[in-house]
N, C-alpha and C positions, 0 to 999 in steps of 0.2 A: 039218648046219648050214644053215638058211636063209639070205636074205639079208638077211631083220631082223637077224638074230643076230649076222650080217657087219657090218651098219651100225654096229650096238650096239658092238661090239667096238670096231671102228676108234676110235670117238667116245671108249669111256674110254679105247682107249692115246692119242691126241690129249691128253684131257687131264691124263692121268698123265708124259706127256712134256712138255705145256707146265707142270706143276707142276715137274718135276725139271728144268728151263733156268730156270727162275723162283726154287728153291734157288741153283741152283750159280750164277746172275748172269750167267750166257752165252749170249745167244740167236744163232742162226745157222739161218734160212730159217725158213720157215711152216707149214702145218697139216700137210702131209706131210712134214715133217722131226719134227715132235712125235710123229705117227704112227710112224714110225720109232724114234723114243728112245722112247716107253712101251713097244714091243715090245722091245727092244733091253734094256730095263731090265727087264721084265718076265723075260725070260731070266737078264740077268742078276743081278737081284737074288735071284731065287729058288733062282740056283745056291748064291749066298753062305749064305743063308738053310740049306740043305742043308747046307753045309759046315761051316756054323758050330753046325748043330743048333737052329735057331730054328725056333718054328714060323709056319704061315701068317697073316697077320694079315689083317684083312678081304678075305678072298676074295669075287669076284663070281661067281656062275656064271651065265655067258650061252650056255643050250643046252642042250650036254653037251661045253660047255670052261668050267674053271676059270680065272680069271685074275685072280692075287695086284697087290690094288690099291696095298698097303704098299711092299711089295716091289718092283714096278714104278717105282713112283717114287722111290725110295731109287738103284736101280740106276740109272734115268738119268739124277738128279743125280750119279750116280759118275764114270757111263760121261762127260757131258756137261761135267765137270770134269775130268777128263784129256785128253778134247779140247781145253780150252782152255789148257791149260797146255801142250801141246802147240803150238797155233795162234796163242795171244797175241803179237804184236812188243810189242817194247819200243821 
């Protein structure tokens, strides 16, 4: 993997993770925190995905990595909605 490919990457999990804090209504820190939730959702959604027997919906391939654009973002509105329901005061 170059470091284009690195750049690449980073950028759609950034905005795969600011789309799934943008779902779920919860933002919490900045570009590398989004960075964070696309890959986070990225894992995680794809596991669900596996689990449930769906298949991959518009995958990107940057490289010779795959990385499920649907899925990604499905899982960090999940992941980012249990955090906050977790974190919210009342």
């Amino acid at each position: 993997m170059s470091l284009l490919d690195l750049i690449i990457l980073l950028v759609v999990a950034g905005i795969c993770g600011a789309l799934g804090q943008a779902i779920s209504g919860f933002t919490r820190g900045g570009c590398v925190v989004s960075i964070a939730l696309g890959f986070v959702g990225a894992i995680l959604g794809a596991w669900l995905a596996r689990m449930l027997g769906l298949p991959e919906f518009l995958p990107l391939q940057i490289g010779t990595t795959s990385f499920p654009i649907v899925w990604s973002i499905m899982g960090s509105a999940l992941f980012v909605g249990v955090i906050a329901l977790l974190t919210r005061r009342t």
